[in-house]
N, C-alpha and C positions, 0 to 999 in steps of 0.2 A: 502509556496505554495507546491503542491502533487508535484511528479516530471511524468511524463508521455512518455511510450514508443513512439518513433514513429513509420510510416510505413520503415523504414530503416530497423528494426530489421530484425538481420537474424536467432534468432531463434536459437543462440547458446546456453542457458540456463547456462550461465557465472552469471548474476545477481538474481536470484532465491534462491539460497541458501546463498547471502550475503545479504540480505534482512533480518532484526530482525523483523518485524513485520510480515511476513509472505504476505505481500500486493501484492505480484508478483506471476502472476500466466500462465502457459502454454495456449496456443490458444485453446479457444473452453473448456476451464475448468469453471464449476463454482465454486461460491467461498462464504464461510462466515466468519464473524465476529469473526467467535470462532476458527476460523483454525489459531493454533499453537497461539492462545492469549488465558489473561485471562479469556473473557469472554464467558458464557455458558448461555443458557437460554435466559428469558425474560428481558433486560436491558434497560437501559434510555441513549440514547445518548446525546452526547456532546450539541445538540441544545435542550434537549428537549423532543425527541419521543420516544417512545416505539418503541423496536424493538423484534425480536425476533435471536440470534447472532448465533442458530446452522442453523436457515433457510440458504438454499442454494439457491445465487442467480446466476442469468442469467450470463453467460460470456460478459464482456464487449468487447471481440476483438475475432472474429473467426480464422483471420488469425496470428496472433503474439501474443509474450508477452506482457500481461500487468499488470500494476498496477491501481491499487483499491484506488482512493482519499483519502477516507473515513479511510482507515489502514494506509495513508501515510504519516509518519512525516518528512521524508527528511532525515532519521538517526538521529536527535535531541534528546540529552541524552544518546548516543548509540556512537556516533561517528560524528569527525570533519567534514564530506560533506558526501554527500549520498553516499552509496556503489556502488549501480547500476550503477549509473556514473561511479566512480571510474575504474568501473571493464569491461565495457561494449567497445567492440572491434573495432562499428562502431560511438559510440558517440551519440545513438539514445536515451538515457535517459535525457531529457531536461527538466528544471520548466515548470509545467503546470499551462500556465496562467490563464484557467478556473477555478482554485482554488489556489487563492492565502490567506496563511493563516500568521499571524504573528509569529516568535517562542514561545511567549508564549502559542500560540493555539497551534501551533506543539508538545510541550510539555503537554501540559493536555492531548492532544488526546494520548502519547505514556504512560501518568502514565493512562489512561483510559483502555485500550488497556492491559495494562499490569497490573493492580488492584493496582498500585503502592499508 
């Protein structure tokens, strides 16, 4: 499953640059598919769809940090538990139960992500 900021955050930007996939992103930032991953251009996602991965999409949180489901493997293949957590001051990086993925999903989406 993604791991998801809460409203706790304070905004300290501790977990942004421990982040490998690049999923984390400042309040009020948009964000794509292609930022700091392999992919560029017109690609086929994990379920299926065309996308387009330099498109920039809408900021999912205006006021905090957040992460991006879709970029978010939990650290799998990268490292033993998610960094964010790991690193995060007030403990507001928690499993986001709205998307709960298996590790082998977690994995394809990080050799996805990465052209591995």
């Amino acid at each position: 499953m993604a791991i998801i900021i809460t409203d706790e955050c304070i905004n300290c930007d501790a977990c942004i640059v421990e982040c490998p996939n690049n999923a984390i992103y400042e309040p009020a930032q948009e964000w794509a598919y292609a930022d700091e991953t392999a992919l560029s251009g017109t690609v086929i996602s994990l379920s299926g769809d065309e996308i387009d991965a330099d498109e920039m999409n809408e900021p999912i949180s205006e006021e905090f940090y957040y992460i991006v489901p879709e970029k978010c493997t939990e650290c799998k293949g990268f490292h033993d538990e998610p960094q964010c957590a790991s690193v995060c001051p007030v403990d507001c990086c928690i499993p986001d139960e709205n998307h709960v993925e298996t590790e082998e999903v977690l994995l394809a989406k990080k050799a996805w992500l990465h052209a591995e």
